[in-house]
Every structure is written in structure tokens, then in C-alpha cells.
LUMLOLO-758030 format. One record per residue (C-alpha): x, y, z; residue in three letters; residue number from 1. Coordinates in steps of 0.05 Angstrom, whole numbers, plus 5000, padded with zeros to 4 digits. Last residue first. Example, Ala and Ser with C-alpha at 12.3 -4.5 7.8 and 13.67 -1.06 7.14 Angstrom:
2
x/y/z/code/pos
5273/4979/5143/SER/2 $
5246/4910/5156/ALA/1 $
***
This chain:
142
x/y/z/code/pos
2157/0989/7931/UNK/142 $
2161/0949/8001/UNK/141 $
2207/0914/8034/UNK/140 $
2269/0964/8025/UNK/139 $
2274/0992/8097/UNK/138 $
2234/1054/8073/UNK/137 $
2178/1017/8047/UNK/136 $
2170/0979/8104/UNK/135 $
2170/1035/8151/UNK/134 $
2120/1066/8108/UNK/133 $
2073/1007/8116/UNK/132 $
2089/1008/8190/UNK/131 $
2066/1083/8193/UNK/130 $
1996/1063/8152/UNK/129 $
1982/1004/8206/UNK/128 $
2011/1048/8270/UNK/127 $
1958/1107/8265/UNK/126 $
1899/1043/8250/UNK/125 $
1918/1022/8306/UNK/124 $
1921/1092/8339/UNK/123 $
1853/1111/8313/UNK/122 $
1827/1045/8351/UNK/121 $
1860/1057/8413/UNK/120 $
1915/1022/8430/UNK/119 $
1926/0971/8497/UNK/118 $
1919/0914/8452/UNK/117 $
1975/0940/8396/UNK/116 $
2030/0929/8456/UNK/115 $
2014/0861/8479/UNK/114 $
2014/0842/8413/UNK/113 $
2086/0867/8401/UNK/112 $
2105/0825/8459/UNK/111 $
2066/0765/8433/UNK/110 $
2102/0776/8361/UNK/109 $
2167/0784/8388/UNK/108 $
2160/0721/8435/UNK/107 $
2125/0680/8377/UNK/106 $
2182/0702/8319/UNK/105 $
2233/0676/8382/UNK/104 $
2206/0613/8374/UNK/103 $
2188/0603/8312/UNK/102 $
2265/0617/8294/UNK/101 $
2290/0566/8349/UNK/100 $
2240/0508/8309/UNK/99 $
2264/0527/8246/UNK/98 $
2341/0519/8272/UNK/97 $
2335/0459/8307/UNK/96 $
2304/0434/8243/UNK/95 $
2360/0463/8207/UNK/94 $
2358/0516/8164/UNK/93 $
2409/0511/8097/UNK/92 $
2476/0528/8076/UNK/91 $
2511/0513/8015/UNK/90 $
2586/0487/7995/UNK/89 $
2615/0490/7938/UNK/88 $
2664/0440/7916/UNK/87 $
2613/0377/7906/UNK/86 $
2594/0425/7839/UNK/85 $
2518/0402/7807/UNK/84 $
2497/0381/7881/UNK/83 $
2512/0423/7915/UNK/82 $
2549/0392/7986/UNK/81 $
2507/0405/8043/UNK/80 $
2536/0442/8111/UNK/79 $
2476/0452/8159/UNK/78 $
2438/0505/8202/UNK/77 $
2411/0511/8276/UNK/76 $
2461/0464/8300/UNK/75 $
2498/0508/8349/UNK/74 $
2564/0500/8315/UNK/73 $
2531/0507/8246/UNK/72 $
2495/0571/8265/UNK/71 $
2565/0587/8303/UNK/70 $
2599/0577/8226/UNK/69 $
2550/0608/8195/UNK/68 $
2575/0672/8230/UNK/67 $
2637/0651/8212/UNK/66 $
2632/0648/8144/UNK/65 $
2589/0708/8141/UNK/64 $
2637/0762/8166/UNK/63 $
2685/0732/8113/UNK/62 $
2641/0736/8054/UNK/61 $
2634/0808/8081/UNK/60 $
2566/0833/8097/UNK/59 $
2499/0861/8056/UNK/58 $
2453/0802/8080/UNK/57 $
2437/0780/8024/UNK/56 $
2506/0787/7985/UNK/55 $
2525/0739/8055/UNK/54 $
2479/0698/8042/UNK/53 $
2495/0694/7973/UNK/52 $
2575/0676/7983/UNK/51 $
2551/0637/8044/UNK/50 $
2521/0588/7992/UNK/49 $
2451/0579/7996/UNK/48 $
2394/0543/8015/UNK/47 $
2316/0575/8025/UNK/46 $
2297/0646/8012/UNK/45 $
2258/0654/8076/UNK/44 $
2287/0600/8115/UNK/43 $
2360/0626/8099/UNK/42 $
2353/0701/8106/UNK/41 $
2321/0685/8172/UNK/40 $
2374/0650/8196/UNK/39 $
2432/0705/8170/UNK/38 $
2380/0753/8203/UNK/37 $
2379/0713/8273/UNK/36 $
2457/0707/8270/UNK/35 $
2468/0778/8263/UNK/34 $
2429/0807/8314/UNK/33 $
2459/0749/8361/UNK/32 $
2416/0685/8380/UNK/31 $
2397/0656/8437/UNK/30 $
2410/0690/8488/UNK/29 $
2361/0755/8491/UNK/28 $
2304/0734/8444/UNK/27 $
2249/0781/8473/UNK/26 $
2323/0826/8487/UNK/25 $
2324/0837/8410/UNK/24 $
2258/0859/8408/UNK/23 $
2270/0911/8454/UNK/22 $
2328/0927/8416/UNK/21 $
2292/0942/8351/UNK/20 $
2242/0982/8392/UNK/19 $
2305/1028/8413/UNK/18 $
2329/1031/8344/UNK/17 $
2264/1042/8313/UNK/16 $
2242/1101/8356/UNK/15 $
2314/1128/8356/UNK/14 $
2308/1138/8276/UNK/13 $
2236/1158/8270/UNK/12 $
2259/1214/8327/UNK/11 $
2318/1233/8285/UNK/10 $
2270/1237/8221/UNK/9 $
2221/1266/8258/UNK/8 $
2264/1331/8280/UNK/7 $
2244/1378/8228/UNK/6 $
2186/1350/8186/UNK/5 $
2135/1409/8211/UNK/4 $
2187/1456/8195/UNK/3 $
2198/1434/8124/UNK/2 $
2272/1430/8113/UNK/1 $
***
């Protein structure tokens, strides 16, 4: 391993974890880590059955049913019958559940904004290219 490599990818690693967690506690009681990507899944790529939610999301069909099933119980998603087979059942965002979602995105964002105010310049622009990389390695970007 390349000396001057050795070591970032287990500081990369904690970094994200621990700023993942922060982020986390912006939203602290309302919605598990699971529960806000299952509702994010769903108002990005719309309704779905749990079967491709929970393909989406990488979990057990399972795992899924029940965490739509506290979406449901909370009312930030609904049960709808599809249309072209009344047997299957689909998902989609509630209005309780859009409305939660902006909310927490606003807390993360302001506490991320916080944050990028007190950098310099050259740091800014620093954090820019790394997030870009970050993306690409979690799969968002090619």
C-alpha cells in the first residue's frame, strides 16, 4: 500500500460514520436509519411494492415488511392496491410523510450549512471535490 494512502481509508471510514451519526441525531426521534432510507427510496423513485423497496434498499423482503409496516403505522406512507393485479400491494409517501422528510432534509442541511460557513475558501472548495468522490464511491456517481 502506498505510504501516503496508509491509514485514510480507516480515517475516510470513521469520518463518515461519525458524520453519518451526527446527522442522524439532527433527526433524533423521528425516524430510524432504516425508516428514513426506505422513505427516501420511496419519494425519490416514487410507489412500489416492498418486494422493490426492499431490492432498493439491499434488505430482506421481510426486514422491509415491517419496516413499512411502522411507516404505515405512523402514517408517513400508504397501502394502495395496483392497479393491473388487486393482489399486490405497493407503497407510496404520504403527505405526512413528505412533509416529515423536508423536515429532517432542512435540519441536516442547516447543520451541514452551519459547518461549510465557518470554512475557508480552499477548504470549500477541499470538501466539493472530496464529496464528489464520496459519491462515487457510495454508488451515486459513475
Amino acid at each position: 500500500m502506498d505510504a501516503a494512502v496508509d491509514g485514510l481509508e480507516a480515517r475516510l471510514g470513521m469520518a463518515v460514520m461519525r458524520l453519518a451519526r451526527r446527522l442522524r441525531q439532527q433527526s433524533a426521534g423521528m425516524l430510524s436509519a432504516s425508516q428514513y432510507a426506505a422513505l427516501v427510496t420511496l419519494s425519490a423513485k416514487g410507489e412500489m411494492t416492498l418486494g422493490e423497496l426492499a431490492s432498493a434498499e439491499g434488505v430482506a423482503p421481510p426486514t422491509m415488511t415491517r419496516t413499512a409496516g411502522h411507516l404505515e403505522e405512523a402514517g408517513l406512507v400508504e397501502r394502495v392496491a395496483d392497479p393491473l393485479d388487486r393482489r399486490i400491494a405497493r407503497v407510496r409517501v404520504s403527505t405526512a410523510g413528505a412533509r416529515l422528510l423536508h423536515e429532517v432534509r432542512s435540519k441536516r442541511n442547516q447543520y451541514l450549512a452551519d459547518l461549510i460557513a465557518g470554512l475557508a475558501p480552499k477548504q470549500r472548495a477541499a470538501l466539493s471535490d472530496a464529496t464528489e468522490l464520496i459519491l462515487r464511491f457510495a454508488g451515486e456517481r459513475a
